[in-house]
MIFIDREN-965152 format. One line per 2 residues: for each residue x negated, y, z negated of C-alpha. Coordinates in nm, 3 decimals. Each point is the difference from the previous one (the first is absolute). Layout:
<rs>
X,Y,Z ~ ... $
</rs>
This chain:
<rs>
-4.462,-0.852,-0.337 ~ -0.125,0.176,-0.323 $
0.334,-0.009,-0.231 ~ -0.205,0.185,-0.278 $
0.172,0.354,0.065 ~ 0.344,-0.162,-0.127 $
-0.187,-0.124,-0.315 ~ -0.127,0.392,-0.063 $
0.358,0.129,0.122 ~ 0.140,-0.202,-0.272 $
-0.232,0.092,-0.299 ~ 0.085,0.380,0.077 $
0.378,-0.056,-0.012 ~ 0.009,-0.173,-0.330 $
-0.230,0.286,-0.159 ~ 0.248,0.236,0.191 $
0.279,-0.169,-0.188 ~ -0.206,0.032,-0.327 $
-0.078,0.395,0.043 ~ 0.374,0.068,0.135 $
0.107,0.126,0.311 ~ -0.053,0.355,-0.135 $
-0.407,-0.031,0.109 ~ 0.058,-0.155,0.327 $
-0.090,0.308,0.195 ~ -0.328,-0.001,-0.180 $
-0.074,-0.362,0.028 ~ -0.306,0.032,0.290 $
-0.090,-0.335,-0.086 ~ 0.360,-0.136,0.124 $
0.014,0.204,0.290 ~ -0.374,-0.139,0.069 $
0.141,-0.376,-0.026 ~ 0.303,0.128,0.231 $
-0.235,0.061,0.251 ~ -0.226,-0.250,0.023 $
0.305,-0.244,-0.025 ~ 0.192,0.212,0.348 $
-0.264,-0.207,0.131 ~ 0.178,-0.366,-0.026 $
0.283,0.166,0.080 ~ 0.008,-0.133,0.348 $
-0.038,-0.355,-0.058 ~ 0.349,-0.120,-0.096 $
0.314,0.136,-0.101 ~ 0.015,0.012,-0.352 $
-0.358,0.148,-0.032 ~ 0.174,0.299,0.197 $
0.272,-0.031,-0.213 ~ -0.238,0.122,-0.306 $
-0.159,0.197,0.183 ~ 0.342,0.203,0.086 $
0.080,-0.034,-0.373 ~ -0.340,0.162,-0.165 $
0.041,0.248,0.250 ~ 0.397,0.080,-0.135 $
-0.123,-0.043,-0.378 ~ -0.315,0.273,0.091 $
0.267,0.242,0.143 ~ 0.260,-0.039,-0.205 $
-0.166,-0.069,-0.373 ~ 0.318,-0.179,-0.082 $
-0.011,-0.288,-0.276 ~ 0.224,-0.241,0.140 $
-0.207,0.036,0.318 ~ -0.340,-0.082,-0.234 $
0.232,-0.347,-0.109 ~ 0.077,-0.072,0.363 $
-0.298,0.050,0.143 ~ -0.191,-0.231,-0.292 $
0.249,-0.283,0.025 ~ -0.090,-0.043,0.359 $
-0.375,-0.011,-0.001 ~ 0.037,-0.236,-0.321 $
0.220,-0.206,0.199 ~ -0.261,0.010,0.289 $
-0.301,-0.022,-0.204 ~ 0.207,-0.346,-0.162 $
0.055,-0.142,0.330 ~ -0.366,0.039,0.109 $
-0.153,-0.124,-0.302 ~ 0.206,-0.271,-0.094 $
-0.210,-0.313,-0.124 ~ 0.038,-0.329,-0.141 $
-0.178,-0.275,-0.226 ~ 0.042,-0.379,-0.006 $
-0.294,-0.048,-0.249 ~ 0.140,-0.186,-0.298 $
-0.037,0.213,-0.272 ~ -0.251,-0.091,-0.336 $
-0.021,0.126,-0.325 ~ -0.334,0.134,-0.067 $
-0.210,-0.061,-0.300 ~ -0.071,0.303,-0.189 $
-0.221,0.042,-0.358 ~ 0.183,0.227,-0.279 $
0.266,0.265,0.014 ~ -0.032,0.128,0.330 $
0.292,0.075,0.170 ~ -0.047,-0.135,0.339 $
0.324,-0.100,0.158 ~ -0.157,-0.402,0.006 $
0.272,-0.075,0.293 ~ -0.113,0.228,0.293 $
-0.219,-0.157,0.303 ~ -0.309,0.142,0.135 $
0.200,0.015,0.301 ~ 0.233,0.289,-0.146 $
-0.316,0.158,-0.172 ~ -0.218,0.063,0.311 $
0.199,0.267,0.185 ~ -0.053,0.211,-0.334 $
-0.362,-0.092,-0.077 ~ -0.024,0.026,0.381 $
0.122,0.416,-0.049 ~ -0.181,0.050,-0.252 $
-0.341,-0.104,0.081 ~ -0.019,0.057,0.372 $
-0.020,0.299,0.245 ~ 0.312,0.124,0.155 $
0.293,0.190,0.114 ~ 0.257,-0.260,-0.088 $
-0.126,-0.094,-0.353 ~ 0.191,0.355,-0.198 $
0.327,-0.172,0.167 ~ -0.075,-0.329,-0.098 $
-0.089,0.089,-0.317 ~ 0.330,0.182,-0.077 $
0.215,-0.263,0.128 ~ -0.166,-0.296,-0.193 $
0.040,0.222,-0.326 ~ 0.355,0.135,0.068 $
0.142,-0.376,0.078 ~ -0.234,-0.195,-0.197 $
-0.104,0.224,-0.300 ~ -0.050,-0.304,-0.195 $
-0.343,-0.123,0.182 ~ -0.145,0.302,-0.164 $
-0.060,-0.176,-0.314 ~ -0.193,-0.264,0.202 $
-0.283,-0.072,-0.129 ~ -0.184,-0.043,0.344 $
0.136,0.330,0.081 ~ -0.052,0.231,-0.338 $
-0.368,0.003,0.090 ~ 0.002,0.096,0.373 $
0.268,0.294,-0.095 ~ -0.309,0.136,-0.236 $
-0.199,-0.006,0.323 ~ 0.272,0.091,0.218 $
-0.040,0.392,-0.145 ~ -0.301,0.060,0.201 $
0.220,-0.076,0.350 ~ -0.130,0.180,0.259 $
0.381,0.123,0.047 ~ 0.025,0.279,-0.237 $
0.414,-0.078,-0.034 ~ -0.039,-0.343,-0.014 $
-0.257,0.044,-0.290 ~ 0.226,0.219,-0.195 $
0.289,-0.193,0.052 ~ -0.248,-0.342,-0.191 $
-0.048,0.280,-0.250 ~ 0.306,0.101,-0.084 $
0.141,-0.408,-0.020 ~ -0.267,-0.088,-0.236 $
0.094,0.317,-0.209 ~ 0.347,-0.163,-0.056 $
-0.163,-0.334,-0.093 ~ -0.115,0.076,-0.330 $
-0.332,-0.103,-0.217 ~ -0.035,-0.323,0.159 $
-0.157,0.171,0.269 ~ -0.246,0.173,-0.244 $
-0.291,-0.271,0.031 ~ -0.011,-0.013,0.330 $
0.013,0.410,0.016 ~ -0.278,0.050,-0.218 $
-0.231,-0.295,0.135 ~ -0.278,0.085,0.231 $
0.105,0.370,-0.067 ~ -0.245,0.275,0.148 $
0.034,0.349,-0.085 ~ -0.208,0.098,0.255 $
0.227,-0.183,0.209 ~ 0.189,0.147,0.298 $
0.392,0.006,0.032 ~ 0.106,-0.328,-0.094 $
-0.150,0.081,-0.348 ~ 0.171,0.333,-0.015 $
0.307,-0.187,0.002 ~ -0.049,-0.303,-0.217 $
-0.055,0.317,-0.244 ~ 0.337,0.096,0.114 $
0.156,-0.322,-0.037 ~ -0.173,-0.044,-0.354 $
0.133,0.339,-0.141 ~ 0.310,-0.066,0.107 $
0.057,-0.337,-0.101 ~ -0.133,0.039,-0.386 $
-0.067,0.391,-0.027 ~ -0.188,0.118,-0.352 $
-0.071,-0.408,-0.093 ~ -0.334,0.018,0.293 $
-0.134,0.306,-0.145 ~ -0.329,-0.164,-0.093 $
0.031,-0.112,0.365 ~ 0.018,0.314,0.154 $
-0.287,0.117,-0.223 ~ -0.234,-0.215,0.067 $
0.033,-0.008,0.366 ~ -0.040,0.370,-0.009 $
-0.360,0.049,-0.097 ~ -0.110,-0.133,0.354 $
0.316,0.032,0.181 ~ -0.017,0.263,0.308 $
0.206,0.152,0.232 ~ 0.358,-0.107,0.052 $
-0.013,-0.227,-0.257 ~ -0.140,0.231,-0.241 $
0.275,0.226,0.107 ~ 0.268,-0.268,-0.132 $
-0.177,-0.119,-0.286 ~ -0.024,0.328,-0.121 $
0.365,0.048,0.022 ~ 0.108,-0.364,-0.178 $
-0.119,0.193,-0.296 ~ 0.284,0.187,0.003 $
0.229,-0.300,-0.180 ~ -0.222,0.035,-0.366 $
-0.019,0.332,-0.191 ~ -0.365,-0.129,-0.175 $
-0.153,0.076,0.358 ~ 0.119,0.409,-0.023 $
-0.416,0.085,-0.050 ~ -0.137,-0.231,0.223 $
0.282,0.183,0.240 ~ -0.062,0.370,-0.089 $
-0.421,-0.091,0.037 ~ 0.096,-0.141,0.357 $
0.158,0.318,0.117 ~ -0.361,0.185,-0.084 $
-0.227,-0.291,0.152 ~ 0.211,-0.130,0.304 $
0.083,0.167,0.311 ~ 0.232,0.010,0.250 $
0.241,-0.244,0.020 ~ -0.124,-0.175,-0.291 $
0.084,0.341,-0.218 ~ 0.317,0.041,0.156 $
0.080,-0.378,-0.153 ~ -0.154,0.120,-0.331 $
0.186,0.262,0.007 ~ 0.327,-0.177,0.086 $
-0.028,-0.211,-0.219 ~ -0.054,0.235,-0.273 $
0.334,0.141,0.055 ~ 0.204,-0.333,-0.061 $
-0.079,0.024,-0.383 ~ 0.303,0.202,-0.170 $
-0.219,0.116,-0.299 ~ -0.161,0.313,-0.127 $
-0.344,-0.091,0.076 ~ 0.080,-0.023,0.370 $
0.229,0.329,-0.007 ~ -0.305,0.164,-0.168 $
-0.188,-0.114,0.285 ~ 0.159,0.123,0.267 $
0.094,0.300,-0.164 ~ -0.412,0.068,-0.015 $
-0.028,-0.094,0.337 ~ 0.218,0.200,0.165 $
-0.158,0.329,-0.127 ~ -0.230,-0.090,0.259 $
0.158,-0.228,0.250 ~ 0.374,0.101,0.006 $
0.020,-0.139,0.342 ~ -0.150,-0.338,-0.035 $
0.200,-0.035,-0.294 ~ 0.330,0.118,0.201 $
-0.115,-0.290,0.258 ~ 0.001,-0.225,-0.303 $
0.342,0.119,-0.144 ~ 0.200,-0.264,0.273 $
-0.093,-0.274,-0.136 ~ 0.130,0.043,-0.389 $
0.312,0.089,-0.154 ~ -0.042,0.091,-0.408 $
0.122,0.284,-0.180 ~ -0.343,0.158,-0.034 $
-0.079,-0.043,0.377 ~ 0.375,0.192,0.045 $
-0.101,0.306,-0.184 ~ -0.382,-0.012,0.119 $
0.142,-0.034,0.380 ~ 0.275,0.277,-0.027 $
-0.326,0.199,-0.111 ~ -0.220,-0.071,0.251 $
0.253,0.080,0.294 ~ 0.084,0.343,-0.165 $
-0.392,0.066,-0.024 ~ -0.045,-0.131,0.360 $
0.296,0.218,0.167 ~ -0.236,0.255,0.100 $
-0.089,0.089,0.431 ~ -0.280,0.023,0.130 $
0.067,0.400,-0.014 ~ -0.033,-0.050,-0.397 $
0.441,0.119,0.017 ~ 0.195,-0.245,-0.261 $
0.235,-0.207,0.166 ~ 0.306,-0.213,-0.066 $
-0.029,-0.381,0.127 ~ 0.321,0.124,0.261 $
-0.274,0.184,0.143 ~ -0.222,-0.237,-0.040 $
0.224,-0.266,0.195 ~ -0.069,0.275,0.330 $
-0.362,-0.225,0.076 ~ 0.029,0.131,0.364 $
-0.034,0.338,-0.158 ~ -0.153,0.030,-0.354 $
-0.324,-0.172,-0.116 ~ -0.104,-0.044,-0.399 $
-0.306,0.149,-0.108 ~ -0.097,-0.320,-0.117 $
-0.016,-0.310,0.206 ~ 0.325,-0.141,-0.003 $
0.349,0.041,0.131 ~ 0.314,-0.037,-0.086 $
0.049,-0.369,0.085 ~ -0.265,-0.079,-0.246 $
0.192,0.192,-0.294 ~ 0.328,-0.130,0.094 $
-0.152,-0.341,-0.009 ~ -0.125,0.046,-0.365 $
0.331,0.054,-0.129 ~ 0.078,-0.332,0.096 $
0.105,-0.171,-0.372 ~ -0.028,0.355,-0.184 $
0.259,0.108,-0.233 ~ 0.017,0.296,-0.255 $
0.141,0.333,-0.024 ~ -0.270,0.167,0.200 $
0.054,-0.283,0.265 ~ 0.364,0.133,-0.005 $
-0.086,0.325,0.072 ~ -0.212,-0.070,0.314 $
0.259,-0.190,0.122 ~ 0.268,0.254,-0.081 $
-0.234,0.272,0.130 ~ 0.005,-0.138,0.338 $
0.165,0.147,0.309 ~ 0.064,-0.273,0.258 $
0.050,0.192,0.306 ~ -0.083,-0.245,0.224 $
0.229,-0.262,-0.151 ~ -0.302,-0.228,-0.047 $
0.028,-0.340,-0.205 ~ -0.327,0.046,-0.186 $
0.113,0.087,-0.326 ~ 0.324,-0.157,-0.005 $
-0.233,-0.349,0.080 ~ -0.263,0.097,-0.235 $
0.333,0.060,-0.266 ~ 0.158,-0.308,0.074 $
-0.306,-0.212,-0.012 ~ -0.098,0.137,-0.339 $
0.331,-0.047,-0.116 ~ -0.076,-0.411,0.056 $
-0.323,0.016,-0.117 ~ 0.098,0.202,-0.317 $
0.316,-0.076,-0.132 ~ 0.016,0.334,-0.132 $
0.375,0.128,-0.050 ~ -0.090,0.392,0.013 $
-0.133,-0.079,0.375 ~ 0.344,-0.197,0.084 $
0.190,0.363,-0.096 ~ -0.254,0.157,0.199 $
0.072,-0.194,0.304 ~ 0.398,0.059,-0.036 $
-0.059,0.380,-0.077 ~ -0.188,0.054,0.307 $
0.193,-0.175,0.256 ~ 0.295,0.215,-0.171 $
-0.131,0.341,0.080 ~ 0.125,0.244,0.220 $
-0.330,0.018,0.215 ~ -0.125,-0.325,-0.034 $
0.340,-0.215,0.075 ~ -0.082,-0.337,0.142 $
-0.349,0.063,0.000 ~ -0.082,-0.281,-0.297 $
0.205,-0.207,0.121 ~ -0.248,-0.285,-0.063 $
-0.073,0.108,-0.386 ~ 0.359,0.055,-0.069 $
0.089,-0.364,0.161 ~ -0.265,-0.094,-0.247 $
0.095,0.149,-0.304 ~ 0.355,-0.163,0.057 $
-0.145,-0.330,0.017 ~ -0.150,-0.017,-0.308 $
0.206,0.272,-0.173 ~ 0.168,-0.102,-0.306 $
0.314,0.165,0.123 ~ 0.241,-0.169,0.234 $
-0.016,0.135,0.303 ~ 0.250,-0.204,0.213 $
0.213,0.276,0.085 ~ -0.310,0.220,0.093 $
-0.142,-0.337,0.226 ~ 0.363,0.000,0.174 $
-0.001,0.372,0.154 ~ -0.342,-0.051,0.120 $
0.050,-0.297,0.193 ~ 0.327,0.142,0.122 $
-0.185,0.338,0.083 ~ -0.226,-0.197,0.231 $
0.292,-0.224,0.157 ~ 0.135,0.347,0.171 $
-0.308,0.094,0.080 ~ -0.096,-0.329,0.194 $
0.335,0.086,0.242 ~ -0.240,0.290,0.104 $
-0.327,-0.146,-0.040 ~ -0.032,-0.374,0.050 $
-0.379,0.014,-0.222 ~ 0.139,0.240,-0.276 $
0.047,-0.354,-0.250 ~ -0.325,-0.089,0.087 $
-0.232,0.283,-0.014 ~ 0.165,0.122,-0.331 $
-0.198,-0.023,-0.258 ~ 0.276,-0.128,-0.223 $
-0.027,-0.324,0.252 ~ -0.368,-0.018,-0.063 $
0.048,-0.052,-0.356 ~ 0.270,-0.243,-0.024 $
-0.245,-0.204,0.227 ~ -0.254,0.000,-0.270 $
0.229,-0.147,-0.214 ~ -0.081,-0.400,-0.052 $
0.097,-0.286,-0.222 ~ -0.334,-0.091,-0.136 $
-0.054,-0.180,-0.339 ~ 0.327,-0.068,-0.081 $
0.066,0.328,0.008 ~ 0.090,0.268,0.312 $
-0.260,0.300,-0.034 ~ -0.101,0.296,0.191 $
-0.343,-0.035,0.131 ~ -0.247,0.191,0.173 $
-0.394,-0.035,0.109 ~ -0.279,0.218,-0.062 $
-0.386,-0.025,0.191 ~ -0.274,-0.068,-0.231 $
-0.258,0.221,0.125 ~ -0.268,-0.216,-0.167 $
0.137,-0.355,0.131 ~ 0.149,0.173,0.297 $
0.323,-0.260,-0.119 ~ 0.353,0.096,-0.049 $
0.124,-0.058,-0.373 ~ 0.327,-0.040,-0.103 $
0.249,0.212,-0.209 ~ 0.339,-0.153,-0.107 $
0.273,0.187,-0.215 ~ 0.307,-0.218,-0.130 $
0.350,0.171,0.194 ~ 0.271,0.080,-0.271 $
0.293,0.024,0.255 ~ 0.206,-0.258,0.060 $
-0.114,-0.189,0.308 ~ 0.356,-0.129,0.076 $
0.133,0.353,-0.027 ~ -0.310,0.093,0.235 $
0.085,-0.258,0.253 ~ 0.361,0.011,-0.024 $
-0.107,0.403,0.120 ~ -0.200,-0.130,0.270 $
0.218,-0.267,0.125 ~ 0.305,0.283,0.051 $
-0.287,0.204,0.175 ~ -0.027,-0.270,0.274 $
-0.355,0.084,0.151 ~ -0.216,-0.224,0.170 $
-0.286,0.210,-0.219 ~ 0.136,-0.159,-0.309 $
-0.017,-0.361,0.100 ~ -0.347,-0.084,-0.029 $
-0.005,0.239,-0.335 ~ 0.256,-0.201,-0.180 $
-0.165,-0.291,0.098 ~ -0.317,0.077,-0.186 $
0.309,-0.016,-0.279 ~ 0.072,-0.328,-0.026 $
-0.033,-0.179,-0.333 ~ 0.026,-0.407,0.103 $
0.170,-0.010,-0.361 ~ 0.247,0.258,0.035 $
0.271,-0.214,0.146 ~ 0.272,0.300,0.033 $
-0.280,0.295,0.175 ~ -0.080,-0.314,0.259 $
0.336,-0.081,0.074 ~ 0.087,0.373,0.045 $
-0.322,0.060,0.225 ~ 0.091,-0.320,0.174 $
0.360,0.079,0.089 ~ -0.173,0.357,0.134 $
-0.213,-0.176,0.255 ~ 0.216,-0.275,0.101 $
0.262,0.329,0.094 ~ -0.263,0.147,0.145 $
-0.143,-0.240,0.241 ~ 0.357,-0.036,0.099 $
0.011,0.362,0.108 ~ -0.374,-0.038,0.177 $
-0.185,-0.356,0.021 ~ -0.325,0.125,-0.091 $
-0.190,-0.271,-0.052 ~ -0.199,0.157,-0.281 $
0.341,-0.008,-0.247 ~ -0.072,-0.371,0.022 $
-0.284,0.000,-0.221 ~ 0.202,0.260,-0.211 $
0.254,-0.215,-0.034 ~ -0.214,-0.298,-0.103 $
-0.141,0.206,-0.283 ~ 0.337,0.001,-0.170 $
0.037,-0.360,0.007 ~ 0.283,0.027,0.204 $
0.027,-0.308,0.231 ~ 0.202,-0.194,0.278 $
0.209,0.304,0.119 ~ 0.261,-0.082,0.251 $
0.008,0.267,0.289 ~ -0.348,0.153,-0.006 $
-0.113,-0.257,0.304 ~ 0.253,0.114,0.214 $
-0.027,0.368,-0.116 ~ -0.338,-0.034,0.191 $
0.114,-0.178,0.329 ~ 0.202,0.275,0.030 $
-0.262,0.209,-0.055 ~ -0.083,0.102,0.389 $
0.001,-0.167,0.345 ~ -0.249,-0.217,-0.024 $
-0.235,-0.169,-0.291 ~ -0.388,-0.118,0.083 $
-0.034,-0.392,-0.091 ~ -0.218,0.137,-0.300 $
0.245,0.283,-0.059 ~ 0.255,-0.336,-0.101 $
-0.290,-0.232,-0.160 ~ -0.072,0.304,-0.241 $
0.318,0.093,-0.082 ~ 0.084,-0.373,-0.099 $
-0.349,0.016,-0.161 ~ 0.063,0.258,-0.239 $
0.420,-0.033,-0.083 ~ 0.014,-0.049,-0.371 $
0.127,-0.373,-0.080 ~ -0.019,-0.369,0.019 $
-0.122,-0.192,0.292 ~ 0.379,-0.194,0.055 $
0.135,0.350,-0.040 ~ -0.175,0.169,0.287 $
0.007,-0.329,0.155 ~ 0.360,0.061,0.040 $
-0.004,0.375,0.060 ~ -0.223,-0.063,0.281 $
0.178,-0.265,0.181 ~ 0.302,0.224,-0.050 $
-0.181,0.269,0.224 ~ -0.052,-0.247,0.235 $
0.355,-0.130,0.079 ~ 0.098,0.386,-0.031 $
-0.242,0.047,0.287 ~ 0.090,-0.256,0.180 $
0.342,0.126,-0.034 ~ -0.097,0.344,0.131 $
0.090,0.189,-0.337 ~ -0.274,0.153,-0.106 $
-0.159,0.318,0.180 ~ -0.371,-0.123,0.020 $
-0.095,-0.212,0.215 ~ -0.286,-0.227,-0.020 $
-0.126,-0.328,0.073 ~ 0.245,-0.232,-0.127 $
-0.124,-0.334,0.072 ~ -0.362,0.073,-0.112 $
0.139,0.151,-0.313 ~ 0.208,-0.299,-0.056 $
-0.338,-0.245,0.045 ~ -0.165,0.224,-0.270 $
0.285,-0.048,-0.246 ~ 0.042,-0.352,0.079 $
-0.381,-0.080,-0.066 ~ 0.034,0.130,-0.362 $
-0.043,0.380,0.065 ~ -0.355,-0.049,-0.013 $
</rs>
């Protein structure tokens, strides 16, 4: 039987869990893997048993479904993969400073090398799980070399994935990068260009110019844009936009627009005499003050329909109905506010009539707000969500603005949370479609810090980059708020919260999820729970016995499995549930003598 649909069904749930439940619907690729996995779901019980579950998460979007449904194929994928060694294990003579981890066998090596050298549907699986549980054979020096020439795997994720794990390792890698290098190589050179930029920006510039005189295609495209990290290359840049064509202009272009300085305002400024629309396409990508006022320009001179009648961008947001004279749309000048700010940015925004009680702007205004910093866009997003017409429509911005407001706004945090507790009585999805729940989910302890982040698409790399703002509220006020709230929306939020350190937020959060798993054993509070560092809980085990009428034999295993604590303490939780069962006082009902074998045998 070909397992490899499980493998694929597993990938797309933990880059589901990555994007957030929010994108589910548009996730084709999951729904692909669903399918093609409904296959095996005939074969035994607990591949139907994931099959059911996908199915519930595709319907239903929820996150603790997402959490549910991944525990179980992980568990599944464990049990079917499980190996073992009893090679004695040799240090391994090295020369210099490398940092090869000298203790690891061949024998724990070759599944990598294995994925990363060879054809197949299995190796993007086997990839991620080597590098997730054993991030340290990275540094290998067996393996450093084979990642390099794992970028040109003929799976496209898999290849990005080797991409973006060498980006993290740093300038060790940089050797073995720029060895062999061809710039009129094919995709795997586009991204060791990737991987170079990333990992040492401006300090390759000779690099990146030197490849470029016989580079071509895509990796012309990218070596064009590394130039973007050193202000010396602004000429070579601004003679590329008059030589190069396509998508190698666009990078020029691009790139151009990174440099906050007058010589690339003048630039653009000249440009878009004559191009007002490429530049408008180029506008996305930048946020300076002179691409704010050149930008709140260009959408003023491009508000004009095809009928040559000036328009207002609330018109403009009609698409069904009203076409520019020039060629572009409204989406594409919405999109170049994106990191704008500036009293004639203002104005559009305050301008703007949203009839439709669309998100656009209110995202665009929230975004920019994290990008920015900028305190006259914060009032903005409070005095817009505060007007008559536009109540609740920038929700998003406003949540924002709170965030990283220098005000406190506790009080203002309390009445929205409560507003949304009366309206889940009516409407069991009003917590988690609000926009106000979107943003506390994008709220992470990263750094050492908790920030507000958000992504943004490189058109050039056709990558998402990453925008963090510190949060000035108080994150125990915030979760005390959340806590009183009681939604299973906030859960996995707060646990995005959780500073390891912060020894009174984990034993709050802790207390929460202990209380309620109590209320309803969902297994994913376990992991929750194990975040805080809070441990041997008595009651939990027989919370989930008495959970429904009966419990699988892996539905026990994995609960067991995953309770936070020490092995004599679950030891002793689980032979309690046995002599309850055997005493007929718990609800489920299971096999008790074959659960009792397990536990005796060391759980394992």
């Amino acid at each position: 039987m070909d397992i490899t649909p499980i493998y694929e069904l597993k990938s797309r749930l933990r880059a589901a869990a990555i994007a957030g439940t929010n994108l589910l619907s548009e996730d084709f690729r999951l729904k692909k893997a669903a399918e093609s996995f409904a296959a095996l779901a005939g074969s035994s019980p607990v591949f139907a048993k994931i099959n059911e579950m996908t199915g519930k998460l595709l319907e239903s979007g929820r996150p603790e479904d997402l959490l549910d449904t991944i525990t179980l194929v992980d568990a599944v994928i464990t049990t079917l993969a499980a190996v073992g060694t009893s090679e004695e294990i040799e240090p391994i003579e090295i020369e210099g400073n490398s940092s090869a981890i000298v203790t690891a066998p061949y024998s724990q090596l070759s599944p990598l090398l294995e994925a990363l050298t060879t054809k197949g549907s299995g190796n993007y699986n086997t990839f991620l799980t080597i590098k997730d549980d054993f991030p340290e054979l990275m540094n290998d020096y067996r393996v450093k070399p084979v990642l390099v020439k794992g970028l040109n795997a003929s799976y496209s994720e898999l290849a990005l994935e080797v991409e973006k794990t060498i980006c993290k390792m740093g300038k060790d890698m940089l050797p073995l990068l720029k060895k062999d290098f061809d710039p009129k190589g094919k995709k795997d050179m586009l991204r060791r260009v990737n991987a170079i930029e990333s990992i040492t920006g401006a300090d390759e510039n000779d690099f990146y110019l030197e490849q470029l005189e016989i580079a071509e295609k895509d990796v012309r495209t990218a070596l064009i844009y590394a130039l973007r990290h050193d202000e010396r290359n602004i000429d070579r840049l601004i003679e590329l936009t008059k030589t190069e064509k396509g998508k190698q202009k666009t990078a020029a272009l691009n790139a151009l627009a990174k440099f906050d300085c007058e010589k690339s305002a003048a630039f653009f400024e000249e440009y878009a005499k004559k191009k007002p629309v490429e530049v408008i396409g180029v506008m996305n990508q930048v946020s300076s003050k002179w691409s704010g006022e050149l930008t709140a320009r260009l959408i003023e001179e491009l508000l004009v329909d095809d009928k040559g009648e000036k328009l207002t961008l609330s018109q403009a947001a009609d698409v069904k109905h009203v076409k520019l004279k020039a060629k572009t749309d409204f989406y594409e000048l919405n999109a170049a506010l994106w990191g704008k700010w500036g009293e004639n940015i203002e104005k559009i925004y305050r301008e703007y009539e949203d009839k439709d009680k669309t998100p656009q702007m209110s995202v665009r205004l929230g975004d920019s707000i994290i990008v920015t910093g900028n305190e006259s866009l914060k009032a903005l997003a409070i005095e817009l969500n505060n007007k008559s017409k536009l109540k609740g429509h920038y929700d998003y911005a406003e949540t924002v603005a709170r965030l990283l407001g220098k005000e406190d706004s506790t009080d203002w945090f309390k009445k929205k949370a409560h507003e949304l507790k009366l309206k889940s009585a009516l409407d069991d999805k009003a917590v988690h479609n609000s926009f106000f729940t979107r943003v506390l989910r994008m709220v992470e302890f990263k750094d050492g810090k908790h920030v507000l982040s958000v992504s943004h698409l490189d058109d050039t790399t056709e990558m998402w980059v990453y925008f963090t703002a510190p949060i000035t509220q108080s994150i125990h006020a915030l979760t005390d708020i959340l806590i009183k709230s009681s939604s299973e929306f906030y859960n996995t939020a707060m646990a995005k919260w959780i500073d390891p350190n912060n020894k009174e937020l984990c034993g709050k959060l802790g207390n929460y999820y202990v209380e309620q798993f109590m209320k309803k054993p969902d297994t994913y509070l376990l992991n929750l729970i194990r975040k805080t560092d809070k441990r041997n809980v008595k009651g939990l085990a027989r919370a989930y016995f008495n959970l429904s009428s009966s419990i699988s034999q892996w539905g026990g295993r994995n609960f067991f499995n995953q309770l936070p604590g020490d092995d004599d303490f679950k030891l002793a939780e689980a032979r309690e549930i046995i002599e309850l069962a055997r005493k007929g006082k718990l609800k489920a009902k299971f096999d008790v003598d074959d659960f009792s074998a397990w536990v005796e045998a060391g759980m394992k």
